[in-house]
DRENDO-1510 file (C-alpha; in Angstrom, 1 decimal, always signed):
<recs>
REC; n; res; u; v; w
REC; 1; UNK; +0.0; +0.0; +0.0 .
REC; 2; UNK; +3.3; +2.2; -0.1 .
REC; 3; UNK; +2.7; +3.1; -3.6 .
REC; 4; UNK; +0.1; +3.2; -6.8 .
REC; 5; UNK; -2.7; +5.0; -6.9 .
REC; 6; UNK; -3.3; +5.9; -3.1 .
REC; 7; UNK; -7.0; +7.1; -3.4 .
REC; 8; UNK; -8.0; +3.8; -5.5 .
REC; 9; UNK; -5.9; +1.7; -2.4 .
REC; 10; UNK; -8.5; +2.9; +0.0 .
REC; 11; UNK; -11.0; +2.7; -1.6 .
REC; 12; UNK; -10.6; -1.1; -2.4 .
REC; 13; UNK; -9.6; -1.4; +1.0 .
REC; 14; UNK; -12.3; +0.1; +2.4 .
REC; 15; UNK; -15.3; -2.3; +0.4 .
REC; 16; UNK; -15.3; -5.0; +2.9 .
REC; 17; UNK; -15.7; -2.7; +6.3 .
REC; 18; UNK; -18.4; -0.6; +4.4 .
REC; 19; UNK; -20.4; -3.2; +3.2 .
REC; 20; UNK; -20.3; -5.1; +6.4 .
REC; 21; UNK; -21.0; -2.1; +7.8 .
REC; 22; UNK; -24.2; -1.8; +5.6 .
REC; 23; UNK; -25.8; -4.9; +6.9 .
REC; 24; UNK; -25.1; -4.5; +10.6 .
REC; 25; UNK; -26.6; -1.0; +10.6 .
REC; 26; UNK; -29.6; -2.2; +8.2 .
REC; 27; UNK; -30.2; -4.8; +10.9 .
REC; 28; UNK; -30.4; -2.4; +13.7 .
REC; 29; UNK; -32.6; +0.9; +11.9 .
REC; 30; UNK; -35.2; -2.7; +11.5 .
REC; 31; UNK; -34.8; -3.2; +14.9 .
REC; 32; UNK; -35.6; +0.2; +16.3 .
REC; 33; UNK; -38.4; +0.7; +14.2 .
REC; 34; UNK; -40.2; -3.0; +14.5 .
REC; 35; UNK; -39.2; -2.5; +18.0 .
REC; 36; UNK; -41.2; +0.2; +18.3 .
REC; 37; UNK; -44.0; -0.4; +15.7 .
REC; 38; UNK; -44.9; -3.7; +18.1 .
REC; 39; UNK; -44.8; -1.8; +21.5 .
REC; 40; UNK; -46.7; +0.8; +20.4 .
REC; 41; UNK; -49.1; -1.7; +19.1 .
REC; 42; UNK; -49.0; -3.6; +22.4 .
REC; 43; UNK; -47.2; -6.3; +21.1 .
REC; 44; UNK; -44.2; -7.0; +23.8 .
REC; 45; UNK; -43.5; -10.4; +22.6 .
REC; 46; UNK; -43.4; -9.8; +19.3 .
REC; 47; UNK; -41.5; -6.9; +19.7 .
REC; 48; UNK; -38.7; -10.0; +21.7 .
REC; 49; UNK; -38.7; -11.1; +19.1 .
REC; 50; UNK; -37.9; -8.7; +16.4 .
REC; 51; UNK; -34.9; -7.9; +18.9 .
REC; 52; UNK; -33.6; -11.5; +18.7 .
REC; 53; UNK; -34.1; -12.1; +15.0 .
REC; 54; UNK; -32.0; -8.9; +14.2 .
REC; 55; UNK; -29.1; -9.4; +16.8 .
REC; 56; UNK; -29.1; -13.2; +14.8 .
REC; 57; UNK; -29.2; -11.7; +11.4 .
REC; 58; UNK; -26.4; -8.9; +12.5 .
REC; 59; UNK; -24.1; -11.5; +14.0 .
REC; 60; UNK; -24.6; -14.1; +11.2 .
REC; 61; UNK; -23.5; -11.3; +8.7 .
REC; 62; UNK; -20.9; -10.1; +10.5 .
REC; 63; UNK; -19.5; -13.8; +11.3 .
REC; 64; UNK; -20.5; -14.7; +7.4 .
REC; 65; UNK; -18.7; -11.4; +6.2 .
REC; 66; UNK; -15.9; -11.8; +8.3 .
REC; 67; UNK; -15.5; -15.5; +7.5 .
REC; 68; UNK; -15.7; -14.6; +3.7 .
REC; 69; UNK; -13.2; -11.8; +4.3 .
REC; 70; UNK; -10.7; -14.2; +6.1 .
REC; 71; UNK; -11.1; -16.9; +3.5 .
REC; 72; UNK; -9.9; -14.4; +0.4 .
REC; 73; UNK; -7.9; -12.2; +2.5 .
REC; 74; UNK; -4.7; -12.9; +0.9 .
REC; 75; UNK; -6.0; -12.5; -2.3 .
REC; 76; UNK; -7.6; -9.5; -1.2 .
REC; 77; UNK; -4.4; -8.0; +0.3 .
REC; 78; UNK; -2.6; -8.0; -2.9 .
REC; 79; UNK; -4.6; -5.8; -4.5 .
REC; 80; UNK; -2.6; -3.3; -2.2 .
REC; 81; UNK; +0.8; -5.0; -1.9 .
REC; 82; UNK; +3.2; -8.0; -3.5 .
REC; 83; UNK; +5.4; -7.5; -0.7 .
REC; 84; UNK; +4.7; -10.9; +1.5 .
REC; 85; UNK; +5.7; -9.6; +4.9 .
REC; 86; UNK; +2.9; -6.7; +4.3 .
REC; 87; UNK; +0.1; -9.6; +3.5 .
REC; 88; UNK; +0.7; -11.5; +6.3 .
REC; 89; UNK; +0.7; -8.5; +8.6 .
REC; 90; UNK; -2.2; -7.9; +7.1 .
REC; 91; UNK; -3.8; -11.3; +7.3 .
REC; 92; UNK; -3.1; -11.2; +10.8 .
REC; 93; UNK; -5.7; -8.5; +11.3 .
REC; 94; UNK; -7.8; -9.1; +8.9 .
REC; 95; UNK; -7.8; -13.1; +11.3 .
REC; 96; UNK; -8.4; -11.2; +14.5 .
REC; 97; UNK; -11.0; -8.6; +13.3 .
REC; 98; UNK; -12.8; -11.0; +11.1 .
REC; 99; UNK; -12.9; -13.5; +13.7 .
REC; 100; UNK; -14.5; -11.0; +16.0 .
REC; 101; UNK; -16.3; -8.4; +14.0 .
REC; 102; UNK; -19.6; -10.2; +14.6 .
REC; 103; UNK; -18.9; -9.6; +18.3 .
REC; 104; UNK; -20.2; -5.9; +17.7 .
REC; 105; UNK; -23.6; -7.1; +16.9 .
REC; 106; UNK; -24.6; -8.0; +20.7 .
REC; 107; UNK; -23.7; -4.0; +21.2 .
REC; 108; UNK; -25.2; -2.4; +18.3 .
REC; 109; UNK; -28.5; -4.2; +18.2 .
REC; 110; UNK; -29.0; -3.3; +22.0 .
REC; 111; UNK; -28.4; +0.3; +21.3 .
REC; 112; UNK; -30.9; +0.0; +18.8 .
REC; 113; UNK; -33.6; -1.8; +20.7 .
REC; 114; UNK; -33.1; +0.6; +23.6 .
REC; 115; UNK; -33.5; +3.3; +20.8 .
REC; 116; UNK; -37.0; +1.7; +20.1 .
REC; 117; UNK; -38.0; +1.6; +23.6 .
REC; 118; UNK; -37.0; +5.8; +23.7 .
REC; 119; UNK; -33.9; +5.0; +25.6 .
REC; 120; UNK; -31.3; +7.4; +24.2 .
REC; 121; UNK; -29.2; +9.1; +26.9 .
REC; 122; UNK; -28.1; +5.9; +29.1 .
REC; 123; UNK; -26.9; +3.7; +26.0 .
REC; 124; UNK; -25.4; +6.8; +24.3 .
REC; 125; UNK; -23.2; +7.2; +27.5 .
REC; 126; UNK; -22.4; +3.6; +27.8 .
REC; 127; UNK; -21.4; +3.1; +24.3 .
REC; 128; UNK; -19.0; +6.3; +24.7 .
REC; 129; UNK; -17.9; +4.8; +27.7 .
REC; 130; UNK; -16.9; +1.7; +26.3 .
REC; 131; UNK; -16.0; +2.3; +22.5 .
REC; 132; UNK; -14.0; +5.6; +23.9 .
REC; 133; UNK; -13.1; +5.9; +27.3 .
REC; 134; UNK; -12.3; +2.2; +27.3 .
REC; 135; UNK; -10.3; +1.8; +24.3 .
REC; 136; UNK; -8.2; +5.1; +26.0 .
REC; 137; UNK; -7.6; +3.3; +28.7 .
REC; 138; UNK; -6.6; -0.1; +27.2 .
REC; 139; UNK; -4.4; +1.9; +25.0 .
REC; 140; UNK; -2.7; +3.7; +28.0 .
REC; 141; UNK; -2.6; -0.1; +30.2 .
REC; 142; UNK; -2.7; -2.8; +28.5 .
REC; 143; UNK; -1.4; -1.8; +25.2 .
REC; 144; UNK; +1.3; +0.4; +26.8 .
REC; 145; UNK; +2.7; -3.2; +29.2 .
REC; 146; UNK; +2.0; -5.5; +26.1 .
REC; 147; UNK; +3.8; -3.1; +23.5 .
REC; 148; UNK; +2.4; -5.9; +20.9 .
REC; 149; UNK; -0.3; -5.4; +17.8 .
REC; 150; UNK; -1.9; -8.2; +18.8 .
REC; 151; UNK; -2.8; -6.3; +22.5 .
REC; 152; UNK; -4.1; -3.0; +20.1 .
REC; 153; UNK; -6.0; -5.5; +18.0 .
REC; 154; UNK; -7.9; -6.6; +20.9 .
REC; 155; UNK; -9.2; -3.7; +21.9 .
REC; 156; UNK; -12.5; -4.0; +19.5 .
REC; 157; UNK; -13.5; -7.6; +20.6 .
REC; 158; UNK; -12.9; -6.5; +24.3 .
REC; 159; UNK; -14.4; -2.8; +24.1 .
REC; 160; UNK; -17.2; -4.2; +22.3 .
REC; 161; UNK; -17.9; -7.4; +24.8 .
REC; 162; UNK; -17.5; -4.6; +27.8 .
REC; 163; UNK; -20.4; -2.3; +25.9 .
REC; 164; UNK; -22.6; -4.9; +24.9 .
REC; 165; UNK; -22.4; -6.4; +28.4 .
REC; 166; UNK; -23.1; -3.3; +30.0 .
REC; 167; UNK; -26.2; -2.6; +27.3 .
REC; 168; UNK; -27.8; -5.8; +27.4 .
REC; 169; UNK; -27.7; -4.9; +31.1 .
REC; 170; UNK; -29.9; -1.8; +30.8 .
REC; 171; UNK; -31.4; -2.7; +28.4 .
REC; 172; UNK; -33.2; -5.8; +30.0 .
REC; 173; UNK; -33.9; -4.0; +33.4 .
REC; 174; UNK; -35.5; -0.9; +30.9 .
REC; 175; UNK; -37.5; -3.6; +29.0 .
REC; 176; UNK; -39.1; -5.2; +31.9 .
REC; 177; UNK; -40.1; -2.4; +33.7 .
REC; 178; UNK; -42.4; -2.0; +30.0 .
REC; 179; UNK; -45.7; -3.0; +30.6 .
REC; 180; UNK; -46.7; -6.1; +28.9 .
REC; 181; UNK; -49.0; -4.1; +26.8 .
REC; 182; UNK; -47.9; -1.5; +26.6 .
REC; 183; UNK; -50.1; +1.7; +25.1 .
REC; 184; UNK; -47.4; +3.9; +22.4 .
REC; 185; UNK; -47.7; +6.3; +25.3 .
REC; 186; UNK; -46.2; +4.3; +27.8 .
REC; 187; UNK; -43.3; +3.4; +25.2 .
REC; 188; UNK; -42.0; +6.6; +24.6 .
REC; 189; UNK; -41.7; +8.0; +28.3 .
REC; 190; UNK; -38.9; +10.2; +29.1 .
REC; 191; UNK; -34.9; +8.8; +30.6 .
REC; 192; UNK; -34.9; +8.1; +34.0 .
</recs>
């Protein structure tokens, strides 16, 4: 990636994360509005449901995506570079983050379904405490004893188990506290 066309480098590398990208965030603007659509028509269960169909369908693509990606990776990399150390540096990520990428699911989709309960605030400060504040941190600890790319590599599956852990959290003990049928009224109450 040290030389050719620089523009048309990134942009080839960029295909894979973008499209990956596409699906996961398809999966949860369908799981904020169903979400919602169902509890505002006093549907709870089926509204469950919606939630667990599109943190399957994110985490499928993500683990399909990421499986594909790892599969063709080498030929993938040299589209950027013939230099064999750079591939295998390269498939060394691309192992680790395709391995894991579907990881991010269990934390988007929860934003999301807090999102269609009218839960903005808490998950917006979660996720910035655990996609940022985290990441900081692991960077100034863990990163800074390890001094490895491996330990920075980590970071995403870690920040994004820490998040979704911490979302799923809230966002079970907000769900419950739903009534079972619950009017759209009800639904769209203001943060605690």
């Amino acid at each position: 990636m040290t030389e050719g066309n620089l523009s048309e480098q990134i942009l080839f590398f960029s295909i894979p994360l973008m499209i990956s990208n596409l699906l996961q965030a398809l999966f949860n603007m369908a799981d904020i509005a169903v979400m919602a659509q169902n509890l505002g028509a006093r549907k709870k269960e089926r509204a469950t449901k919606s939630f667990l169909l599109c943190l399957t369908y994110s985490f499928a693509a993500g683990a399909v995506l990421g499986l594909v990606l790892i599969a063709f990776g080498n030929g993938f990399l040299r589209i950027f570079t013939s230099d064999n150390a750079v591939a295998e540096a390269g498939m060394y990520r691309l192992k680790i983050m395709g391995l894991s990428y579907a990881v991010s699911a269990f934390m988007d989709c929860t934003i999301a379904a807090s999102r269609g309960i009218g839960k903005t605030v808490v998950p917006m400060i979660i996720v910035i405490m655990g996609s940022c504040i985290f990441r900081i941190v692991w960077v100034c600890t863990i990163f800074a004893y390890f001094k490895t790319i491996t330990s920075l590599y980590l970071i995403y599956i870690f920040s994004w188990s820490i998040t979704a852990a911490a979302e799923i959290i809230y966002f079970v003990i907000s769900y419950k506290k739903l009534p079972r049928t619950s009017p759209a009224a009800a639904v769209w109450q203001a943060e605690p």
